[in-house]
N, C-alpha and C positions, 0 to 999 in steps of 0.2 A: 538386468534388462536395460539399465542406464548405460551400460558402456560402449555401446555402440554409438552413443551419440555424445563423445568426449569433447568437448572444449578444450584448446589451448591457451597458455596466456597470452602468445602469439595473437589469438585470433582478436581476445580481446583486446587487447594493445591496437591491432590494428584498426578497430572502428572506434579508439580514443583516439587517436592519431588523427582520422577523418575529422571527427568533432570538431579539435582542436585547430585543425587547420582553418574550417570554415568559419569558427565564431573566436574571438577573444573574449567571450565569457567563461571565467574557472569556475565552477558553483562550490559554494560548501553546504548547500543543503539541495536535496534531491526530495520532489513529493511526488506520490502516482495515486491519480485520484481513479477512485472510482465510479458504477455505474451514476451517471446523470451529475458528476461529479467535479467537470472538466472544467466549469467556466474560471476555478481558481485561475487556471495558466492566463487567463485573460486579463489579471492585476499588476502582472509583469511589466516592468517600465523598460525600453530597449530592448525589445523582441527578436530574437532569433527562431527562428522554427523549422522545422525538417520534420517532411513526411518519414512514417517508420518506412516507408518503401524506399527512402530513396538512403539511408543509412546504412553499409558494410555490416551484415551478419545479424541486422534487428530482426525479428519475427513481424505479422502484420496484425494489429488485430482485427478479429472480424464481427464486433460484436456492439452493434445495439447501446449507443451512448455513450461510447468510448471514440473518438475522432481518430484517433491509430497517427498525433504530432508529439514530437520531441521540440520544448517550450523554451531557449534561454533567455533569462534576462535579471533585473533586478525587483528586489523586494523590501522593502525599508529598510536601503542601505544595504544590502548582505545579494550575491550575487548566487541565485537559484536555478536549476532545472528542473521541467513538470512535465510528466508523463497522462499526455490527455489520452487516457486508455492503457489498460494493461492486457498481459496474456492470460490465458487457464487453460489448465490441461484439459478442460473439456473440447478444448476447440483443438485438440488434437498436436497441441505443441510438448514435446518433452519438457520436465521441470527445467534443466538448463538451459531452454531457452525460454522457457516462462522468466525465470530470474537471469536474464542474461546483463538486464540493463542492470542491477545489483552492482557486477563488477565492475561493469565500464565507467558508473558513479563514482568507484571507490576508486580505480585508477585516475579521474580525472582532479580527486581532491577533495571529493564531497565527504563530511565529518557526520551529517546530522540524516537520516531520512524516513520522511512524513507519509505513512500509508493510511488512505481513507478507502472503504469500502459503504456500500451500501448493503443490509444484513436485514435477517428477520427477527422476531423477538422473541424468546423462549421467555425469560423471566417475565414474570406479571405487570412487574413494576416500571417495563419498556413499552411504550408503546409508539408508533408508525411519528416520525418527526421527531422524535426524541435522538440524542445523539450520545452516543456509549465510547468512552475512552476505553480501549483496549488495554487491561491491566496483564491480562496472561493469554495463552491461546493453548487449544488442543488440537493439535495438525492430525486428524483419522486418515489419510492418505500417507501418510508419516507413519502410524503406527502400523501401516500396513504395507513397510518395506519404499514406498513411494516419495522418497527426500533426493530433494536439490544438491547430496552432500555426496552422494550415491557414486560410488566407482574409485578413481585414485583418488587423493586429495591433493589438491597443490599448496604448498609451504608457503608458496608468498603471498597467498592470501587471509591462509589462516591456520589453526590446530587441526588433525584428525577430528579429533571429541570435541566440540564447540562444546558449553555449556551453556543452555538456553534457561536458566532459572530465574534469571532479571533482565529479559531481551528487550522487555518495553522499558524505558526508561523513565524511573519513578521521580526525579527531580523534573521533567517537563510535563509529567502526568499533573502535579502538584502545580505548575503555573498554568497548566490551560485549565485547570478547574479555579484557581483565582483569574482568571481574565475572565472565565463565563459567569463568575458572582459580577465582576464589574461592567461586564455588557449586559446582565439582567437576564441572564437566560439561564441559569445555575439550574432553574426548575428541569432545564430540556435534558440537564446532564447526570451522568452516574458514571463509575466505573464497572467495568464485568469481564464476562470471561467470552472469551470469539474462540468457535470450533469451525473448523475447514473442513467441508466436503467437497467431494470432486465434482458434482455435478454432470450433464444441464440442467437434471431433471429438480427441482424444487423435492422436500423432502418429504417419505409418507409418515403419516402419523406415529406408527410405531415407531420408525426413527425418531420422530421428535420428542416423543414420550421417554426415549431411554436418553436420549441427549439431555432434557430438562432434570431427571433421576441425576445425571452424572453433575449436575451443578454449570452446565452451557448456559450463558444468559443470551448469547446472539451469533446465528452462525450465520454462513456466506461460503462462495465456493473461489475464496482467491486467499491473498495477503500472507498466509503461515509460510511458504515457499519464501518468499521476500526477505522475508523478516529472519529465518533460516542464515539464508546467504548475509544479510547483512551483518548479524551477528557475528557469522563465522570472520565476515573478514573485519570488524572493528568497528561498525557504522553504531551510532546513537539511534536509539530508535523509536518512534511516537507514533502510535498510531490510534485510528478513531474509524466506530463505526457508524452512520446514518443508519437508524432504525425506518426502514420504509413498511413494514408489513408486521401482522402478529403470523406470528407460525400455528399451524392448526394442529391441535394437540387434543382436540375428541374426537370420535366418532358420531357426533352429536351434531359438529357443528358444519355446517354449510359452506361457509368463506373457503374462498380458492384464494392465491396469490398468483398474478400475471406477470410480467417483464414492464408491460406499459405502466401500471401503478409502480413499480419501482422508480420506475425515471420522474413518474411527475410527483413523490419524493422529494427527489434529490433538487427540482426545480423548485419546490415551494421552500425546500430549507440552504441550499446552496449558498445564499449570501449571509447568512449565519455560520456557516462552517467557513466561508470563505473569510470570514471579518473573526473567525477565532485562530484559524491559522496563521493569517497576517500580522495579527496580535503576538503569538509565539513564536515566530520568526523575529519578532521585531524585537521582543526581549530575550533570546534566547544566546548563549555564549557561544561566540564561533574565536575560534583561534586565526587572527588576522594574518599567516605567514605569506611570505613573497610566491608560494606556489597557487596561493588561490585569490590573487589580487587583479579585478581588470584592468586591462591597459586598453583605454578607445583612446 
């Protein structure tokens, strides 16, 4: 069902090409923030920005706290691109171009990339403002034939068989949990497990109840696709969830979850997530080579 809508490397080559011509920013670290998620790109010093509309071959997204900008500039010292909005196949976009900006990252030089989402809380121990370092993930769209990797594979990006069994990257899982002891906020954090549904519909009980069973501490309807392609083609990878909501899991209890408490969320914890990102970018190892150095 994916291969009707094949990618070439052509195609992505050619909206690196665009990039590159309009900005002299290289990045080596790529972040795409999620819902209510976006003011990070706002910390960037020497801003470049482009509408996903006006970029060769981006999708647009259409969704509710996502700005639908492509962000360059610099971050303590280390030069970055920020995705204010991502895609989902709910909105009707195939996985390859949900993960499309993945490759154009990794063609343009990018080594490290930061995916935050905003998630609900299955485990007891998470609750709404709490923020959950993404230690493993279960892609249910994945196990049901629906991967970004679907069709031919191309070689120059990556193996046929990626092996996804250490996708999140445990040495920068290990410094953003010492930077949140040293910002005081160690209480807000834990590590867990993020499961991907396709969405839009928020999830019924009985889903929730076999998702909790299977050991999900926090699900969401984006990020496993990303993280996929990044994988496959070499990217380092960190990612974290904003806890905005508890997932209802009786039939007992009352509580609905909306789209609008998601976003106001990610506004009351935003510059928390944003002053821990900045932190791990700031200590984190990038390899200085002549291909990803600015020249203004």
């Amino acid at each position: 069902m994916h291969s009707k809508d094949q990618i070439s490397h052509d195609e992505y080559q050619k909206t690196v090409d665009w990039l590159m011509s309009q900005t002299k920013h290289r990045p080596q670290v790529a972040i795409i923030c999620g819902s209510g998620l976006g003011t990070l790109a706002d910390t960037l010093k020497c801003q470049v920005s482009f509408a996903y509309s006006d970029i060769p071959g981006f999708p647009q997204s259409t969704v509710q706290g996502h700005a639908g900008r492509l962000v360059f500039g610099e971050l303590k010292g280390k030069s970055c691109v920020c995705m204010q909005g991502r895609f989902h196949m709910y909105e009707g976009h195939s996985l390859l171009k949900t993960t499309f900006p993945v490759r154009v990252f990794k063609l343009m030089g990018v080594e490290t990339l930061i995916v935050t989402n905003a998630a609900g809380s299955l485990a007891d121990g998470l609750q709404p403002g709490d923020i959950m370092i993404i230690k493993d993930h279960i892609n249910f769209p994945g196990l049901a034939g629906l991967n970004p990797l679907c069709g031919p594979n191309d070689e120059k990006f990556g193996p046929r068989f990626p092996a996804m069994s250490g996708c999140y990257d445990k040495g920068l899982r290990c410094l953003a949990m010492e930077i949140a002891k040293q910002m005081g906020v160690a209480g807000l954090m834990q590590e867990g497990v993020y499961a991907m549904v396709g969405g839009p519909n928020f999830e019924t009980i009985a889903e929730a109840k076999l998702m909790h069973r299977l050991g999900v501490d926090a699900v969401g309807m984006s990020t496993a696709p990303e993280v996929i392609v990044a994988t496959h083609c070499g990217l380092r990878v960190f990612g974290l969830s904003l806890i905005t909501n508890k997932v209802v899991k009786s039939y007992e209890d009352s509580d609905s979850v909306n789209h609008d408490g998601v976003l106001e969320i990610g506004r009351l914890r935003s510059q928390t997530v944003q002053q821990l990102v900045t932190e791990l970018i700031n200590r984190m190892e990038i390899n200085n080579n002549e291909n990803t150095k600015n020249t203004f």
